[in-house]
C-alpha positions as CSV (number, residue, x, y, z in Angstrom):
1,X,15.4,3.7,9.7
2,X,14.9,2.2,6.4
3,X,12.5,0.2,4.4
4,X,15.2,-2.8,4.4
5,X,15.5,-2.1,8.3
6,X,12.1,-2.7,9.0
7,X,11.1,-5.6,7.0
8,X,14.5,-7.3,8.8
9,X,12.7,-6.4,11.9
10,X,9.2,-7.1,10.7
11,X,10.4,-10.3,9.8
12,X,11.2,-11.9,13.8
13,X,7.4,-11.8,14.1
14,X,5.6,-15.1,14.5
15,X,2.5,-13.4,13.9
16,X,0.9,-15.2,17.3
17,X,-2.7,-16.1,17.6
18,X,-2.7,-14.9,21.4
19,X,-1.3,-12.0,20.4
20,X,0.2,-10.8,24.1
21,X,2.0,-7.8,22.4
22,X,-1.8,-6.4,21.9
23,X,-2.6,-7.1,25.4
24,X,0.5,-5.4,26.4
25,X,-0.4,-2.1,24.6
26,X,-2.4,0.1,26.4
27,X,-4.2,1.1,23.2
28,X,-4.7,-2.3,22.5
29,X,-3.1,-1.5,19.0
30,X,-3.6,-5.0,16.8
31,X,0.4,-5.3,16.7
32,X,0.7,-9.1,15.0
33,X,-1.7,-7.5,12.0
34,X,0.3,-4.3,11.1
35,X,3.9,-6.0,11.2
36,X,2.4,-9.2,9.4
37,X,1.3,-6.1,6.5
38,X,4.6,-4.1,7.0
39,X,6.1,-8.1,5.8
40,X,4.1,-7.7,2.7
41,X,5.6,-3.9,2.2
42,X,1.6,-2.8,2.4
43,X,2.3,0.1,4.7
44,X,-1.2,1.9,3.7
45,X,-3.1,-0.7,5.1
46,X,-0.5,-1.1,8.1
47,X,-1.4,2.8,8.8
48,X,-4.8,2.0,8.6
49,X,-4.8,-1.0,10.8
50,X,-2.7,1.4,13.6
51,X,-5.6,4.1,12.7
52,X,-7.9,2.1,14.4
53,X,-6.1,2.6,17.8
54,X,-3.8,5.4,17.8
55,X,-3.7,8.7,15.8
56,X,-0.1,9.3,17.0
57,X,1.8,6.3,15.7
58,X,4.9,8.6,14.8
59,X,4.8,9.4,18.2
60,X,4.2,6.5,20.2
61,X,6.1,4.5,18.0
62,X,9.1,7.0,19.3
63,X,8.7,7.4,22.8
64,X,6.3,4.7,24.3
65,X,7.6,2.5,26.6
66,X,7.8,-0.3,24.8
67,X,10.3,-3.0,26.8
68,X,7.6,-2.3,29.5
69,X,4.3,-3.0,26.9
70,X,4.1,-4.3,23.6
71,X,7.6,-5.6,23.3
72,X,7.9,-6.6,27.4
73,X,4.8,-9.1,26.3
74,X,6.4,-10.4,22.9
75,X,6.5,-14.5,22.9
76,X,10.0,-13.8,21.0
77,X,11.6,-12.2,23.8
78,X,12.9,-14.9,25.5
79,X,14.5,-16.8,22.4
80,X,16.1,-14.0,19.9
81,X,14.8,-10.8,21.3
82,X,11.5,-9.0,21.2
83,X,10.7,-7.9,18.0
84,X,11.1,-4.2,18.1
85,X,7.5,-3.1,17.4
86,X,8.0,0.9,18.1
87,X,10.4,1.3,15.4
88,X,7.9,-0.6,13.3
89,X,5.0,1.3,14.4
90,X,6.9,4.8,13.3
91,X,8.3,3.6,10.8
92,X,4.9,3.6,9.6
93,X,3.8,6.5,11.2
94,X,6.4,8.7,8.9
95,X,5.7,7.1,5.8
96,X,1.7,7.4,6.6
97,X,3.3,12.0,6.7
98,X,5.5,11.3,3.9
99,X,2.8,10.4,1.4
100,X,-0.1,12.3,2.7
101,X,-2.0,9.1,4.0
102,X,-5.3,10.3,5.7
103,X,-6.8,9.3,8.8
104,X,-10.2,8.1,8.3
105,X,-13.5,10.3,8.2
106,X,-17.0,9.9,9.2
107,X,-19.1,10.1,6.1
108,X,-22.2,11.4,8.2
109,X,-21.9,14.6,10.0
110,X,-23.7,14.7,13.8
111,X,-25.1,17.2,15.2
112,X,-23.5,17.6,18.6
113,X,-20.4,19.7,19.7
114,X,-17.8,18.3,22.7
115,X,-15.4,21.0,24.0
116,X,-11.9,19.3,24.5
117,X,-9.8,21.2,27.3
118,X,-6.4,20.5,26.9
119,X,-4.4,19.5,23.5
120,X,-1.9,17.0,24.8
121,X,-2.1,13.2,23.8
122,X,-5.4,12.5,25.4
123,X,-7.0,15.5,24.3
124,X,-5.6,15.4,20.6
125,X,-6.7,11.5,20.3
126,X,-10.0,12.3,21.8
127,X,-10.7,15.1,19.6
128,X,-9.2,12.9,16.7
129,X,-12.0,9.9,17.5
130,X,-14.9,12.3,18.2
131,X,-14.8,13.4,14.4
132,X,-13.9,10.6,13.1
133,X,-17.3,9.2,14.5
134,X,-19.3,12.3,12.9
135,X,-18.8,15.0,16.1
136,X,-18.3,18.6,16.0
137,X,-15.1,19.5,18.0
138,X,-13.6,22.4,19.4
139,X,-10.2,22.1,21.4
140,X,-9.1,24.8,23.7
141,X,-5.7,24.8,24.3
142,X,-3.7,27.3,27.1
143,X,-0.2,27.6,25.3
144,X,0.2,28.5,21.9
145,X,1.5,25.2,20.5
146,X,-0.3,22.0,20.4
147,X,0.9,18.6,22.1
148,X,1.1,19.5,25.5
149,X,3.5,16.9,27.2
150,X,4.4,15.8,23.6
151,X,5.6,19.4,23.2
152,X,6.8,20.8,25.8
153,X,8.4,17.9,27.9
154,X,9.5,15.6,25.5
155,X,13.3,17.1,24.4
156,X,14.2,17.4,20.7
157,X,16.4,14.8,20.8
158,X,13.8,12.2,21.5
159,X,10.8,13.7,19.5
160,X,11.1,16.3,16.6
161,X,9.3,19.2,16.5
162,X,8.8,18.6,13.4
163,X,7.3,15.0,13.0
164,X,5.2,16.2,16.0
165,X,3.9,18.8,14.1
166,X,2.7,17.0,11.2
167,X,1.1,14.4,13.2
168,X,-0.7,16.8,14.4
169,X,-1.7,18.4,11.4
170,X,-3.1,14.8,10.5
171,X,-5.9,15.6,13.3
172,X,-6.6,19.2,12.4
173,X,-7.0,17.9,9.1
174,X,-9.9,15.5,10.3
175,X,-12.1,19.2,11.1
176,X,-11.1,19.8,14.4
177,X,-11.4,23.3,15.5
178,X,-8.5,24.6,17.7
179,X,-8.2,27.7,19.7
180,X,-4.9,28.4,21.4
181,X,-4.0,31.0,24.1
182,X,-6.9,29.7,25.7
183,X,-7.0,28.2,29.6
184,X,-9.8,27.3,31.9
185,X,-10.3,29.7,34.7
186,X,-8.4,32.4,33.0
187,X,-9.9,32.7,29.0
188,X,-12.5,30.6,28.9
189,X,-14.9,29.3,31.9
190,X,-16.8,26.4,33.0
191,X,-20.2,27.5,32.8
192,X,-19.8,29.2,29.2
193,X,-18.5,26.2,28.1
194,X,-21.6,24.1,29.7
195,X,-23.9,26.6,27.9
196,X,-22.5,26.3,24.5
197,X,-21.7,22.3,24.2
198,X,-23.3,19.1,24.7
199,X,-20.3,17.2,26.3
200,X,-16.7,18.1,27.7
201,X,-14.1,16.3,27.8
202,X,-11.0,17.4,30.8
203,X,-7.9,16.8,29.0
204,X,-5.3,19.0,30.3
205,X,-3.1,16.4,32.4
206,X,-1.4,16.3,35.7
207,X,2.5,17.0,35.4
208,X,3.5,17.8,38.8
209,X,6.6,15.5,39.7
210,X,5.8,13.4,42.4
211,X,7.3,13.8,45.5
212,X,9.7,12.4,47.8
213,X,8.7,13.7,51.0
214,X,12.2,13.9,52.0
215,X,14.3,16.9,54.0
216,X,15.4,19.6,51.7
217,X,13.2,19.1,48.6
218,X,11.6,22.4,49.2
219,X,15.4,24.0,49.1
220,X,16.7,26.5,46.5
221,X,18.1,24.8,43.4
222,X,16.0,21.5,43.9
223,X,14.0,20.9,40.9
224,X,11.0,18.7,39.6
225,X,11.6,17.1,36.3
226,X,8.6,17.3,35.0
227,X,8.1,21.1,35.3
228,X,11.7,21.5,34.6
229,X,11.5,20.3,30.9
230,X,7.8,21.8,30.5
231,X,8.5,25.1,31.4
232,X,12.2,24.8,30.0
233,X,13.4,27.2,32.6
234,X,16.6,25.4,32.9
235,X,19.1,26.9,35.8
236,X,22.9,27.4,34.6
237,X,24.3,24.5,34.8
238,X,28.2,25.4,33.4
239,X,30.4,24.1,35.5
240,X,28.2,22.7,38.4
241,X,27.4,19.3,39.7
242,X,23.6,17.9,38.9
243,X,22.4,15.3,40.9
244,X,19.0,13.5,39.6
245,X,17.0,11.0,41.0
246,X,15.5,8.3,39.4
247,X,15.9,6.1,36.5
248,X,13.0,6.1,34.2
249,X,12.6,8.7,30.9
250,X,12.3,11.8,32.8
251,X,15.4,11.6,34.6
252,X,17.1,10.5,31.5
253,X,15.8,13.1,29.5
254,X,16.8,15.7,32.2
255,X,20.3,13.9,32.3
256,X,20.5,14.5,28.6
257,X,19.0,18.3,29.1
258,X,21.1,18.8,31.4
């Protein structure tokens, strides 16, 4: 995506005063103000006004579910289309990594310490706010790279290693102390933990596949999508039939895996 591609896109924005794209994003992101900036090619302050909301706009801007949020609210949809606000939002988001744009610090330095268990999105974005509000963090983290669902369930093909990485690196960056290899019941415990901070914060997910309660989901060879693509412990699939059900971006991404 190009500069020229966005400000074509950018420029289908009416710029509402309701603003029911914001209401329709769960992080509330103030999506009339950044595109109305990305018009006027200022793309700092566009990264600045997304900073406020999100840490992961490379990422979000990718994979969010946007016809369903932000876009499924735009006023514009019914007319010419909803403006397509994700590929804005990275857009953004990579040139924010391109040119070493920082997220913003706390000037004043508190004197508290939060444990964050668990570096997937909520944990990285809680981590993220905590310092940028002055807090000393440490994240614990039980597998040896950092995202979590962003990592390990999102495929290549819709999420790059790569851009993941240095978003990341954008939070790190901020002061955050991160200690890998590291899961709750197993390398660190509860209690030491309860000793050693003044708050806690549980971010380590749920990603069990829900289930159908159906005959035969138990059987060899039937899989759940979620711990499929976490665990990447794909069967053979050469020359066999794969049946998946469901239709959202799990069973698309195993579809694609697949």
């Amino acid at each position: 995506m190009n500069k020229e591609d966005i400000l074509k896109k950018a420029s289908k924005c009416s710029t509402c005063i309701t603003k029911p794209c914001q209401v329709g994003c769960p992080l509330n992101n103030d999506t009339t103000e950044f595109i109305r900036l990305a018009k006027l090619e200022e793309f700092e302050k566009a990264y600045e006004v997304l900073s406020k909301t999100t840490v992961l706009s490379s990422v979000c801007g990718r994979i969010c579910p946007h016809e369903k949020q932000c876009q499924g609210s735009c006023a514009m949809k019914n007319y010419y289309g909803a403006v397509e606000i994700g590929n804005i939002e990275y857009f953004i988001g990579d040139e924010a990594i391109k040119n070493g744009w920082k997220l913003p610090q706390s000037k004043e330095k508190r004197k508290e310490k939060i444990a964050v268990v668990g570096a997937g999105p909520s944990g990285l974005t809680c981590a993220a706010f905590l310092c940028e509000n002055g807090y000393n963090v440490t994240v614990y983290e039980k597998y040896e790279h950092l995202g979590g669902l962003l990592y390990h369930g999102i495929p290549e093909f819709r999420l790059d290693k790569k851009t993941l990485s240095k978003t990341i690196e954008k939070i790190i960056n901020l002061g955050v102390e991160i200690k890998t290899n590291c899961e709750l019941g197993v390398n660190i415990q509860l209690p030491d933990l309860e000793k050693e901070y003044d708050a806690i914060f549980f971010g380590f997910g749920a990603n069990i596949s829900r289930k159908m309660n159906i005959d035969g989901e138990t059987l060899n060879g039937v899989y759940g999508g979620n711990e499929l693509l976490e665990k990447n412990l794909h069967p053979d699939y050469k020359n066999k039939k794969v049946a998946v059900i469901g239709g959202g971006n799990v069973a698309i991404d195993v579809s694609r895996t697949a």
